[in-house]
N, C-alpha and C positions, 0 to 999 in steps of 0.2 A: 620384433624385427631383428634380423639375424646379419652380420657384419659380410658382405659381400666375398664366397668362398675364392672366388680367384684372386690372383695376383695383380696387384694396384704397382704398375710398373713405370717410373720417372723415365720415360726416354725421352731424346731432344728428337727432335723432326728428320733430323740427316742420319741418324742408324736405323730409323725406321723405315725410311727409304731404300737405306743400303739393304737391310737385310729379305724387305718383300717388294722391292719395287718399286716403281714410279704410281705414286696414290690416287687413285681415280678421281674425278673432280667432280662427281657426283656422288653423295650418300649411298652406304650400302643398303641394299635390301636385308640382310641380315641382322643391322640394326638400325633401332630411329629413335629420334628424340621427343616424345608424346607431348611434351609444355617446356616450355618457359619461359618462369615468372620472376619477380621481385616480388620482397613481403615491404618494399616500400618501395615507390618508385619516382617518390620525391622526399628530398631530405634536406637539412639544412646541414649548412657545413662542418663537418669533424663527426656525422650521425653516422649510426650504419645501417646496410639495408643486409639480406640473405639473398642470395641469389637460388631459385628451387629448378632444377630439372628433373624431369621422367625423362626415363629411359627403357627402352626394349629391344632383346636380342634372345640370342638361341641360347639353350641352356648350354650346348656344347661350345658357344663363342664365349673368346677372353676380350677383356676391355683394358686397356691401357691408359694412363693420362699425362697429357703434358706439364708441368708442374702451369700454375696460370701465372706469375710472373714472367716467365719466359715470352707469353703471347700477348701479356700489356707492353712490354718492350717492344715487340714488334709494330706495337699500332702505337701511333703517332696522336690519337685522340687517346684510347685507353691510357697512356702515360700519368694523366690528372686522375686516375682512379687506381687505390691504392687494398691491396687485401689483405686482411687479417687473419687470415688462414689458406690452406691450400682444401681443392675441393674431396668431398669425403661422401665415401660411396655408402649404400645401404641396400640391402635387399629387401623390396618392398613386398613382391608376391612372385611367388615359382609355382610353375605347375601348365599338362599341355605341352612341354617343349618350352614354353617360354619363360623369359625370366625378367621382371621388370625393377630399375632400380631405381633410387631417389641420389641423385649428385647436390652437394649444396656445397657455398662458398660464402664467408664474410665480409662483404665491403664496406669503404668509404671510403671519401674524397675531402678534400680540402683546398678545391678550387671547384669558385660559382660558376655554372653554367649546365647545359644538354651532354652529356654522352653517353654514342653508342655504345656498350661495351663489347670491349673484344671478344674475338670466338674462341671459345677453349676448343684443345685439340684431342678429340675424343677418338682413341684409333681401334676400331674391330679386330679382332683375329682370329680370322676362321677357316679350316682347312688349309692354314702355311700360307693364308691371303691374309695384308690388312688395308682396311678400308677407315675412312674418317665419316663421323657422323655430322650432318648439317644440323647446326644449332642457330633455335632462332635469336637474333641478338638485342635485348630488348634495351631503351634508352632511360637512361639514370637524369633523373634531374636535381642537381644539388644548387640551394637557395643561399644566401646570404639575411640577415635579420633587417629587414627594412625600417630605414629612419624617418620619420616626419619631419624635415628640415623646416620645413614652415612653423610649424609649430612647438617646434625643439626647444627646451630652456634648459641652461642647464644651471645645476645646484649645487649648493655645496656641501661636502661633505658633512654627514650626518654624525653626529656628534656619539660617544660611547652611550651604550643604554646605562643608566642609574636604577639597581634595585633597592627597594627598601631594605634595610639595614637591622637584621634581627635579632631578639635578644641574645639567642646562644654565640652569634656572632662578637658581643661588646660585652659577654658576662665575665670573661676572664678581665678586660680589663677595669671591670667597676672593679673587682674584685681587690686589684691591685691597687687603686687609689683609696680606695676602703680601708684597706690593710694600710697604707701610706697615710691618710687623715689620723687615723686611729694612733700609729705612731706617733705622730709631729703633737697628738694632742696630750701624750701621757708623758712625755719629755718635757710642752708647756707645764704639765700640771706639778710634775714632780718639780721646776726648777720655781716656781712661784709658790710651792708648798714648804720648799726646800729655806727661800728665803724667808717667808715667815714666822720658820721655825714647827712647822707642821709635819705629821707624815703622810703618805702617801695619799690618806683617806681624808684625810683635812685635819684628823684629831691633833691639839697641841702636845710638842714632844717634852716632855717634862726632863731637865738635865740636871746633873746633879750638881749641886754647888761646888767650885773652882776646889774646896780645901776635902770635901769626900773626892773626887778625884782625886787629888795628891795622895792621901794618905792611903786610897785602895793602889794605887802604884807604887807606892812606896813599901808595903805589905808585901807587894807581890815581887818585889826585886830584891826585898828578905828572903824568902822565900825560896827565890831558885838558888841562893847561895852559891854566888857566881867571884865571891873573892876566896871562897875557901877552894873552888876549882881553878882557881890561878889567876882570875879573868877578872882582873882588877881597873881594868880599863872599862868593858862592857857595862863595871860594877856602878861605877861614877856617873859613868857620863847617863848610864839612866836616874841617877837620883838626881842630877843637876836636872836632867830636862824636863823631871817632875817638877821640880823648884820654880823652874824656868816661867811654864806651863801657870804653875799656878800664880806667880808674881805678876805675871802680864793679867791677867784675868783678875787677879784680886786690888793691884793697882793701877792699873789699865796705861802700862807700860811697854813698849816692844819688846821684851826682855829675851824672846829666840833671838832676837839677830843680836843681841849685846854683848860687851866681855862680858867680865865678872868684875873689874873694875869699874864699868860701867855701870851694873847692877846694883851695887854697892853702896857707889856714890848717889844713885837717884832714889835710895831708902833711907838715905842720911836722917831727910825730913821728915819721915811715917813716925816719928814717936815710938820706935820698934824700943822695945827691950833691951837695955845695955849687953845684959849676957846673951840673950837670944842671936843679937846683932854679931858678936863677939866670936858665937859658933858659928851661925851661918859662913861669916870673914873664912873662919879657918876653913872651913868643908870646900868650902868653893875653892880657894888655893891651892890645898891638897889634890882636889879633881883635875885642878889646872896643871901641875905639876907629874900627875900619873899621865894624861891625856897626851899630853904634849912633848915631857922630858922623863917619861918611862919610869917615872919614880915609885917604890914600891914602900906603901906605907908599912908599920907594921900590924898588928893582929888587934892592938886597944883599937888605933883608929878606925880599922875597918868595921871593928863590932860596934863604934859609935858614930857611925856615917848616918846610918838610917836613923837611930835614933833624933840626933840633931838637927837634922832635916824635917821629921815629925815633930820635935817639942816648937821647930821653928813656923809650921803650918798651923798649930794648934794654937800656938801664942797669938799672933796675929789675926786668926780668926776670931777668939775672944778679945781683942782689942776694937776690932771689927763692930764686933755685937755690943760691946759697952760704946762705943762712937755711936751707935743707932740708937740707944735706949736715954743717953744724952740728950739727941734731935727732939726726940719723942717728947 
């Protein structure tokens, strides 16, 4: 179907007049309008229906069209009927002299009731004449959705749909409470393994006795040889707090938080060794004296800090062992 060769021309009614006259008020024989139909010719409100015309005329006549808003304005019923388009031409068959075309238009309405619809104004032009072609005007009938009042209930709103809930939906977060139990459970385990003296696996941790501790720290603060590098301070205060260290553990004393006065006076009573006692007195003073008032020993005492401090671990721990074999 091939797009209608002449010219599809918008004039209003008053240049069409001007220019061929006063319009005859009967249909040309030149052309005529074969049907028309609706492809619905009842609808409900806001639907739309096509409005179909045939048409016939000479292949040497032009067709002209009024735009069809123009001719529902003029009609006082067509006003409630509203179009979706303007109408559009086709050429359905040529041939003979004659030329038949298909006109179609989209409507709707949005007020219930019967109407006629307006006449589009279809103008012939043939040999410097034009003429209007009589169309038949068929009636639209637009519905509204009818209510049963009688038996009307109304309800109430229907509540959101619930779907079942599936795994890939809730795996991330088993996943994170997983990973969360799992946590909270290796933090109980280490702090309850922890206090027992266990490690991690439950095995017992086996520690070393309070006076091997001293003496492998005492070894190892020989060792970096930190009073021959000047650091006479660092040198001390580690052997005190091996001392420290071990005096709280060996006689279950708070001896980190204590002077060394205090330390002192609460070995009075261990049956320590006059001379052991005698050294420790000095060593502790001497640390007391660099630590505090920057005192720099000389080179004897420095190389017999560690010693004294070991003969003083040793001593006591064989006092130790002869005190248990006494019990025994």
């Amino acid at each position: 179907m091939s797009r209608v060769k002449i010219g599809v021309l918008f004039l209003s009614l008053a240049a069409v007049m001007g220019f061929c006259g006063a319009v005859p008020a009967q249909g040309s024989q030149d052309g005529i309008v074969k049907s028309s139909s609706l492809s619905r010719d009842s609808i409900l409100i806001g639907d739309q229906t096509v409005w179909n015309l045939e048409i016939e005329l000479d292949e040497d006549d032009s067709l002209a069209i009024l735009p069809y808003a123009a001719s529902i304005m003029a009609d006082t019923a067509g006003a409630r009927i509203e179009p979706l388009s303007d109408f559009e031409l086709d050429t359905v068959a040529s041939g003979n002299g004659v030329r038949k075309l298909n006109a179609k238009i989209l409507l709707t309405s949005f007020d219930s009731g019967s109407y006629r619809l307006p006449s589009p104004l279809f103008i012939v032009i043939s040999g410097g004449k034009a003429d209007t072609l009589k169309t038949e005007r068929p009636v639209l009938s637009v519905n509204t959705l009818q209510i049963d009042t009688a038996g009307y209930v109304i309800k109430d709103i229907k509540g959101n749909v619930k779907y079942p809930v599936t795994f890939r939906e809730i795996a991330l977060y088993l996943l994170i409470a997983i990973a969360v139990a799992a946590i909270i459970y290796l933090i109980i385990r280490y702090i309850r393994y922890r206090r027992a003296n266990r490690d991690f696996f439950g095995r017992p941790i086996v520690q070393d006795p309070p006076h091997i501790v001293a003496l492998r720290k005492l070894d190892k603060i020989r060792s970096e040889k930190l009073w021959q590098a000047g650091r006479q301070k660092q040198y001390y205060t580690g052997i005190t707090d091996a001392l420290r260290e071990y005096i709280q553990k060996r006689y279950d004393m708070g001896a980190m938080e204590m002077t060394s006065a205090e330390i002192l006076d609460g070995l009075k009573d261990k049956q320590i060794d006059e001379k052991i006692f005698g050294e420790l007195d000095e060593l502790l003073k001497t640390a007391d004296l660099v630590k505090f008032a920057k005192f720099v020993p000389d080179a004897v005492s420095n190389e017999e800090a560690v010693p004294k401090a070991v003969r003083f671990v040793n001593s006591t721990f064989m006092q130790e062992m002869e005190q248990e074999k006494e019990v025994k």
